[in-house]
C-alpha positions in Angstrom: 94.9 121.4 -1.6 95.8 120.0 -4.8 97.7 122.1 -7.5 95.3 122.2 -9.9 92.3 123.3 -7.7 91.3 127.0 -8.7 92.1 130.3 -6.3 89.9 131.1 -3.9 88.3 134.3 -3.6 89.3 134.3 0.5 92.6 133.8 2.1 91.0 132.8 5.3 87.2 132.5 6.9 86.6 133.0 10.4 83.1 131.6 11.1 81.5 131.7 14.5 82.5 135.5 14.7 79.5 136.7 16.7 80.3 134.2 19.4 82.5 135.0 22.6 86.1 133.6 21.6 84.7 133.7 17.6 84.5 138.0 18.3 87.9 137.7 20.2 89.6 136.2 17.6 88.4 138.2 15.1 89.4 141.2 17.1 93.1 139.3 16.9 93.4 138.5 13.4 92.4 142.2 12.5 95.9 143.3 14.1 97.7 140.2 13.0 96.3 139.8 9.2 99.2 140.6 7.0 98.3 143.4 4.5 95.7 142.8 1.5 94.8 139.5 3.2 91.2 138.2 1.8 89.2 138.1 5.3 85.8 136.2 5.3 83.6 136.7 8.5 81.1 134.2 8.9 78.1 133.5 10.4 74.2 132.8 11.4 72.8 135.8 11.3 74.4 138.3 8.8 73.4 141.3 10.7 74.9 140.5 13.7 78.2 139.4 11.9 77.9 143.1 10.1 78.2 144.0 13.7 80.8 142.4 14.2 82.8 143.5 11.6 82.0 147.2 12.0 83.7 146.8 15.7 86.7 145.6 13.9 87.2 149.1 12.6 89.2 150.2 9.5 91.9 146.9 9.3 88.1 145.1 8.3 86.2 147.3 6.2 87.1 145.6 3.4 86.2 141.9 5.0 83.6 139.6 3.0 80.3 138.9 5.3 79.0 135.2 4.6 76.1 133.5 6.0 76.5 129.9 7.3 74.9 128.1 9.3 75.9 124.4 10.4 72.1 123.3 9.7 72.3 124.4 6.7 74.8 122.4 4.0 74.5 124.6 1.6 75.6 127.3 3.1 78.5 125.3 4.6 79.6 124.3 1.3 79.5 128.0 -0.2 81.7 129.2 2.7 84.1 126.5 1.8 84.1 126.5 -2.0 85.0 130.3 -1.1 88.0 130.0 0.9 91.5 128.6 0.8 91.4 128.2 5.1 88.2 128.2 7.9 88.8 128.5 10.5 85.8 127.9 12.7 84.9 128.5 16.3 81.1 127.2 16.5 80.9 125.0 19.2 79.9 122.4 20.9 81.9 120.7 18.0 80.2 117.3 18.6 76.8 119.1 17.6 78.1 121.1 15.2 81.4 120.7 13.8 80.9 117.4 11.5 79.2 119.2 8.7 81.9 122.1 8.8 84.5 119.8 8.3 82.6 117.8 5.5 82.1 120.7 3.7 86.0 121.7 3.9 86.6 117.9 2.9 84.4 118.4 -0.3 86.0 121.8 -1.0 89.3 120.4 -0.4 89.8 123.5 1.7 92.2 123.5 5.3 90.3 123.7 8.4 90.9 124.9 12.2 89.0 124.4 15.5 89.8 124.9 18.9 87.9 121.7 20.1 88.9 119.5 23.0 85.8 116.7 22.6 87.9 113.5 21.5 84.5 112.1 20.6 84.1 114.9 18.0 87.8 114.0 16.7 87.1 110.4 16.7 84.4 110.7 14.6 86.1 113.7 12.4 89.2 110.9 11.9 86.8 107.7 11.2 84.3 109.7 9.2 86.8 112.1 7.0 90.4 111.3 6.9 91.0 109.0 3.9 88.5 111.5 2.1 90.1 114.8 3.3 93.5 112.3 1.9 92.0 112.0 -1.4 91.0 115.8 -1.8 94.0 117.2 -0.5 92.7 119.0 3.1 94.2 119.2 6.2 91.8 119.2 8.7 93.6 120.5 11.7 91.4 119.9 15.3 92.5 121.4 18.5 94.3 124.9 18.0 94.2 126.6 21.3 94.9 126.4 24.6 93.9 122.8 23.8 96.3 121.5 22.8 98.8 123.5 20.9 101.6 124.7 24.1 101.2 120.2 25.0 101.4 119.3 20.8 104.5 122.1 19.8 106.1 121.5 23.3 107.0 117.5 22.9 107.2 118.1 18.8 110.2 120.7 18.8 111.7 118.6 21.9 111.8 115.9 19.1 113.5 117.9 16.6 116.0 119.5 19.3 116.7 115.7 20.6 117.0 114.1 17.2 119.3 117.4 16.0 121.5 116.2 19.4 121.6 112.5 18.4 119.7 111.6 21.5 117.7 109.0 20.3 113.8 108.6 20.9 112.1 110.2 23.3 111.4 108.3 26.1 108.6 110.0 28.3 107.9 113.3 28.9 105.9 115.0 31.6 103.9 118.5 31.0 103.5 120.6 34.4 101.3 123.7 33.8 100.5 126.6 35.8 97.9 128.9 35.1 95.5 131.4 35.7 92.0 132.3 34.1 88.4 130.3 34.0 86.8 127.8 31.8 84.2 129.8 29.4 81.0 128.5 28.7 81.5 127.0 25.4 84.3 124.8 26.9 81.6 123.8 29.8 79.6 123.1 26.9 81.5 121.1 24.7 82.7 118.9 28.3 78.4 118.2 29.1 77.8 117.6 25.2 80.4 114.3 26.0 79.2 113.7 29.1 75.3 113.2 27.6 77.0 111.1 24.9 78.7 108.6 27.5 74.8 108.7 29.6 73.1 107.6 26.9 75.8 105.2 25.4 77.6 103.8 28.6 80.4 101.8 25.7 81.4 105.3 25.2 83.2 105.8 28.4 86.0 103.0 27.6 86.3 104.5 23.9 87.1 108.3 25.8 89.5 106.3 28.1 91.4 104.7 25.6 95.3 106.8 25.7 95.4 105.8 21.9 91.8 106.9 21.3 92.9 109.1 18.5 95.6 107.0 17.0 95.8 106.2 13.4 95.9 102.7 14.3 95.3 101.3 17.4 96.2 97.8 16.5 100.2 99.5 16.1 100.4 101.2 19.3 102.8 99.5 21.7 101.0 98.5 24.9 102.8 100.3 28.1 100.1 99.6 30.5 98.3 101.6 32.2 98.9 105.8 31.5 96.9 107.4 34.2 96.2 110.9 33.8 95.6 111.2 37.4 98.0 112.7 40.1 98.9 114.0 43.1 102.5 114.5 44.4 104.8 117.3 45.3 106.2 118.7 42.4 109.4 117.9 43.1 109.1 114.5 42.1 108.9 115.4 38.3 111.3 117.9 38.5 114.0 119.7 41.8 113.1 123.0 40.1 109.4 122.8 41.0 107.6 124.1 43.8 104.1 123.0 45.5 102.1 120.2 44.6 100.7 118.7 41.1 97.3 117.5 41.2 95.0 116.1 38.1 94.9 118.4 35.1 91.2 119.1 33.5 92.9 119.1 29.6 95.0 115.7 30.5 92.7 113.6 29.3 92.1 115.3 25.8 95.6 116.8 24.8 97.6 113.4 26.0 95.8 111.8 23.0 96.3 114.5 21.2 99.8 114.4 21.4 99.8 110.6 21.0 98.3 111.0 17.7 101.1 113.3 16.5 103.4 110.7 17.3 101.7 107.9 15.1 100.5 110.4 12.6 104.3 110.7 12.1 104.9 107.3 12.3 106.1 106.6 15.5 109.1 109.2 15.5 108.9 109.7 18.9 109.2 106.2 19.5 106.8 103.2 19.8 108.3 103.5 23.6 107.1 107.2 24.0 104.8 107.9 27.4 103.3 111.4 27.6 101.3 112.5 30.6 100.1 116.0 31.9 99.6 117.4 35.5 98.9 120.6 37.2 101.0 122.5 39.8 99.3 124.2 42.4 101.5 126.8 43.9 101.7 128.2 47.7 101.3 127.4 51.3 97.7 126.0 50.6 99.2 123.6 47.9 98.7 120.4 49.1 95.0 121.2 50.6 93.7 123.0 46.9 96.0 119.8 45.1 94.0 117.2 46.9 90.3 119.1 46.1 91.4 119.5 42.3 92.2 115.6 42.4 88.9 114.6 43.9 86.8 116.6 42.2 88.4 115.6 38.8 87.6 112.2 39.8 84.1 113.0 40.9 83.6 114.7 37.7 85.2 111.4 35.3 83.1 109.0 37.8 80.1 110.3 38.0 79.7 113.6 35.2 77.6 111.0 32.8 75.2 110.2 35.9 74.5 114.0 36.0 73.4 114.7 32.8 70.4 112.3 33.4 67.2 113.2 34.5 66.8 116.6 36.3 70.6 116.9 36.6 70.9 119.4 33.1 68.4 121.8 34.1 70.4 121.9 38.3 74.0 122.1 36.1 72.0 125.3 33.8 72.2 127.0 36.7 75.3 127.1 37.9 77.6 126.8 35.3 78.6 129.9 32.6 76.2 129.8 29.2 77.7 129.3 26.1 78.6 132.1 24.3 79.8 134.3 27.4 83.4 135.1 29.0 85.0 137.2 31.3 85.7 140.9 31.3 88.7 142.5 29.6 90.0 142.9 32.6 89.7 139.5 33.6 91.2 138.4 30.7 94.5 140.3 30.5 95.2 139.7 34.0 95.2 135.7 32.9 98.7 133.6 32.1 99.7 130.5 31.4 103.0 128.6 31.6 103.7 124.8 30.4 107.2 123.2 31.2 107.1 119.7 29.7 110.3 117.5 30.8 111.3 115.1 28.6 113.9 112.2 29.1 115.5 110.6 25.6 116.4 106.9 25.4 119.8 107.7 25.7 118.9 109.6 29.2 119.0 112.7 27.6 117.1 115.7 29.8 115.0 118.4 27.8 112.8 121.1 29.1 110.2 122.7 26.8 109.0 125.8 28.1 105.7 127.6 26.7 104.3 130.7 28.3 101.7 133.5 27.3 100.2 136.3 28.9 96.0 136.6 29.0 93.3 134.4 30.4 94.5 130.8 28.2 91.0 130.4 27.6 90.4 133.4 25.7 92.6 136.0 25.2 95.9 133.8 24.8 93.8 130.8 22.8 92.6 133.9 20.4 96.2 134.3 19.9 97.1 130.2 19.2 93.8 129.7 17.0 94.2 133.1 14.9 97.9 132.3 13.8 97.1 128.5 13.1 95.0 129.9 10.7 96.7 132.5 9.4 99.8 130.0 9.1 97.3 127.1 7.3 96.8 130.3 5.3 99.8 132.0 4.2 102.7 129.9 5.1 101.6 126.9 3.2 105.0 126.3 1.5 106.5 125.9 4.9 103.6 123.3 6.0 104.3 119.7 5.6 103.1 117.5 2.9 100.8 115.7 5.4 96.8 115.8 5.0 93.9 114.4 7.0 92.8 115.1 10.1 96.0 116.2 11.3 96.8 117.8 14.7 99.0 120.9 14.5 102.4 119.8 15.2 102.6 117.2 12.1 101.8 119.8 9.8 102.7 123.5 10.9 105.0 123.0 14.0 108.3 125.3 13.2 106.1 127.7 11.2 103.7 128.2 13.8 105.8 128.2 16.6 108.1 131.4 14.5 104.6 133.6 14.1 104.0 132.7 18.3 107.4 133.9 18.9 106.2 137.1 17.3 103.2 137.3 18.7 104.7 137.3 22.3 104.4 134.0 23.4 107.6 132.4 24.7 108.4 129.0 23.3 111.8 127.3 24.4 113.8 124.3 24.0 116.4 123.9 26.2 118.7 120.5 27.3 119.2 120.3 30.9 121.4 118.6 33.4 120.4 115.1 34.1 
């Protein structure tokens, strides 16, 4: 924000709050908040944000209740003219996430999402970067489970390799391992991008694009073709691994993700860099669950926009979760996630980047990632680099965010390894 724009009444607004994740990360910024920290809650419905807040117990008596409502601009505007940070979890973002981040962009107030729709970003970048430039926002997309352990994993391999004088990096590999579901709004946000390819079939070559998001496409090097399918044993990547890796549902998003971090930073990387993601599938039913997960990842990519035509919707309403719902507590807790991204330097330099959280990544760990990303945009902002835009996270809050993960229990480790 600009040095001359006035104080804002809030530190931070969490909008979305009466929503599944938007309650759970509420819940986690309550415990996390530092003291005397201006909390907004916003919201639809007032009463049911009241709620909400009232849940929270004593650590959010004191928090501001907003109405907002992304049909409503006004509103949208208030909330941002109010706050120094939003932080927003009202989803599907392609339906309702452009006027939240126009009305940050006219504020010239920092935003955070947890989307994974690069059809959303695309449009957020084309329709509101040189603006969000000129007013002094960052607009910061994708701060949960997508994509912040694949964005801070490669970014502080960067810093460890350049710190070593091992040149660029030359391609790295992210294996995850995890446990937990998919909630509803995630389901949601993957059909609301699925209709859009049905009805605009031109759409499907823009999605599989691996510099979709770049900040200039006519720059990017062409390395051929970067498949985010797979299926191997998992030894091939690395001795250390066990099982099999199959295709990874969040490849296709958070590889362009990262890709954008690399030109958003103008090709530190290197204009050689190749980033890929996979998932390992553990145990002595490995190969047969790695070879299901890799056909029906290319059932879904082949033939999802067919689905959503017709009578399809109202068959896929049936079986899938509803937005706005999630698992039990329970369920949640007993969740996990671990990311080792292996990285080879141009000077054949081996790093490992290990990331790993307790809770359902989903929800309870991605409450975690998406409540310090805002309270970092928040109250670390002299640690934050000068970048604005539509950023990703790593660009512009990397080291200070990874410190308050650390904290927050996550493990996040750099370490070189033998060759």
């Amino acid at each position: 924000m600009p040095s001359s724009a006035p104080a804002r009444e809030l530190d931070l607004v969490l909008y979305g709050v009466t929503g599944f994740v938007g309650a759970l990360l509420a819940k986690y910024v309550a415990t996390a908040a530092p003291a005397g920290a201006r909390i907004g809650l916003a919201g639809r419905d007032t009463a049911r944000v009241e709620k909400v807040r009232t849940d929270l117990g004593d650590a959010a008596a004191s928090w501001s209740i907003l109405r907002a409502d992304a049909t409503d601009p006004t509103s949208l505007r208030d909330m941002a003219e109010r706050a120094q940070v939003v932080v927003t979890t009202v989803g599907p973002y392609a339906a309702y996430g452009l006027p939240v981040v126009e009305a940050c962009v006219e504020a010239g107030t920092d935003y955070a999402d947890l989307t994974g729709e690069a059809l959303f970003v695309r449009s957020s970048i084309d329709g509101f970067h040189d603006r969000a430039l000129e007013a002094g926002s960052r607009i910061v997309h994708s701060c949960g489970f997508d994509s912040i352990p694949s964005d801070l994993g490669v970014y502080l391999t960067y810093l460890r390799a350049l710190e070593d004088g091992e040149g660029e990096l030359e391609s790295s590999t992210l294996v995850c391992t995890f446990k937990g579901g998919l909630s509803g709004g995630t389901i949601a946000s993957g059909r609301g991008q699925m209709r859009a390819i049905a009805e605009d079939k031109s759409l499907a070559k823009v999605v599989s694009d691996p510099y979709v998001l770049s900040t200039d496409r006519a720059l990017e090097t062409d390395l051929g073709q970067q498949s985010d399918t797979a299926l191997s044993r998992a030894s091939a990547i690395d001795s250390s691994l066990t099982g099999w890796i199959t295709t990874f549902l969040m490849a296709p998003y958070n590889t362009r993700v990262v890709r954008r971090s690399n030109a958003l930073l103008g090709w530190a990387y290197g204009k050689q860099f190749r980033y890929r993601e996979v998932l390992r599938v553990p145990g002595r039913m490995a190969p047969v669950a790695a070879v299901g997960m890799a056909a029906a990842m290319w059932a879904q990519s082949k033939l999802g926009p067919f689905a959503h035509r017709g009578f399809g919707p109202r068959v896929i309403d049936r079986i899938v979760p509803a937005p706005g719902t999630g698992p039990s507590a329970e369920a949640r807790d007993a969740g996990f996630f671990t990311t080792k991204t292996f990285t080879t330097t141009s000077t054949g330099a081996r790093y490992l980047a290990t990331v790993t959280a307790d809770g359902d990544p989903g929800y309870k760990a991605t409450a975690v990632m998406l409540g310090e990303a805002g309270l970092c945009l928040a109250f670390d902002r002299e640690k934050l680099s000068t970048l604005r835009g539509v950023l990703t996270p790593a660009p512009v809050m990397a080291e200070p965010l990874a410190e308050r993960l650390r904290n927050a229990g996550l493990t996040i480790e750099i370490e070189r390894v033998s060759t």
